[in-house]
N, C-alpha and C positions, 0 to 999 in steps of 0.2 A: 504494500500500500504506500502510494505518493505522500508524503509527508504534508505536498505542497494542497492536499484534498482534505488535511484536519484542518488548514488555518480559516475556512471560512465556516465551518461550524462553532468551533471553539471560540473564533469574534464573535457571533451573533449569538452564544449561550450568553459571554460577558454582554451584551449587549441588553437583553432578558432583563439580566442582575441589576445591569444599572436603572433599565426602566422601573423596576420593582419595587429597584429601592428609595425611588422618589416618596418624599413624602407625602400624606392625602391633599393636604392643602396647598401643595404647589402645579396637583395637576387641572388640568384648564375644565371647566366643567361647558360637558359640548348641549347636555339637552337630552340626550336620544336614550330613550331607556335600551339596556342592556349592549348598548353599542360596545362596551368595554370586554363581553364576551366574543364578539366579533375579532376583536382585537385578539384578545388569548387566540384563538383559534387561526386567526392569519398568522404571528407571530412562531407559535407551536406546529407549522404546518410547512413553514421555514425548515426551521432546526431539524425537522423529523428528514425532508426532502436534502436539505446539506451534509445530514448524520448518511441516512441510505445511500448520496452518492460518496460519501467517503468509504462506506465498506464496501461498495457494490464494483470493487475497481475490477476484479475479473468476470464473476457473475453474480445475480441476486441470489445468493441461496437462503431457502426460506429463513434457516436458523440465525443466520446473521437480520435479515429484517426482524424478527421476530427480538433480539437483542438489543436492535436499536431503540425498538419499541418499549419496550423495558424503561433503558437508560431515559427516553425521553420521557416516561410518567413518570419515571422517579424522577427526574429533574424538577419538572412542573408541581408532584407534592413537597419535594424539599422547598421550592422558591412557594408556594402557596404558605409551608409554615415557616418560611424565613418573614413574610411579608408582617406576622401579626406582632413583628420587633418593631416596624418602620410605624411613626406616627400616622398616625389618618387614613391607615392600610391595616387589611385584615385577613383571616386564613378563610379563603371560601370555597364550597369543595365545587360549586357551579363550573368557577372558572378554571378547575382542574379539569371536571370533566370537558369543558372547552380546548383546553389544553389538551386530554387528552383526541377529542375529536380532529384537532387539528395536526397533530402526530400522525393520525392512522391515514387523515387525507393529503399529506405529505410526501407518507413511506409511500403511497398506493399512486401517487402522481409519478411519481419519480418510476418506478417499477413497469407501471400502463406505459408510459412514455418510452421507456427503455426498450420493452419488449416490439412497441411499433418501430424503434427504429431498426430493430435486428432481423423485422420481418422484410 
């Protein structure tokens, strides 16, 4: 595996961290009810898609997708219960499940996509 295929996952985990770890009251308040689940799920839908092409350098083989998947709900509960340290942030297990909805349509883009181009 290209070393050069961890560094865009690895930025946009730290990326995660830092959005997370804003505090409640600094972030912009947009209106839209549950807009902020949208978010987890674009965000986790990322990381999922940069994680599977970082292991997917020779094939998908399910066990490795299936690992990514993994690391990225664990990621998503750990930063859920890191969040309820951060002021005016709190542990929600919604926007886990967003997280993880956005992981599984990540791995599943990246894999659909791979598979049309090998056809």
């Amino acid at each position: 595996m290209s070393f050069r295929r961890w560094v865009p996952p690895v930025l946009w985990a730290a990326f995660i961290l830092i959005l997370t770890s804003i505090p409640g009251r600094d972030l912009p308040g947009i209106g839209i009810p549950h807009l902020d689940k949208a978010v987890h799920l674009c965000l986790y839908a990322i990381f999922a898609w940069l994680l599977t092409r970082a292991v997917a350098v020779r094939a998908p083989f399910a066990g490795r997708v299936v690992l990514v998947l993994v690391a990225v709900l664990c990621f998503g509960a750990a930063d859920e219960w890191h969040q309820q340290f951060i002021p005016g942030r709190s542990m929600d297990v919604y926007d886990w499940i967003a997280d993880s909805t956005g992981a599984l349509a990540g791995a599943a883009t990246f894999l659909l996509r791979r598979e049309r181009s090998d056809t």
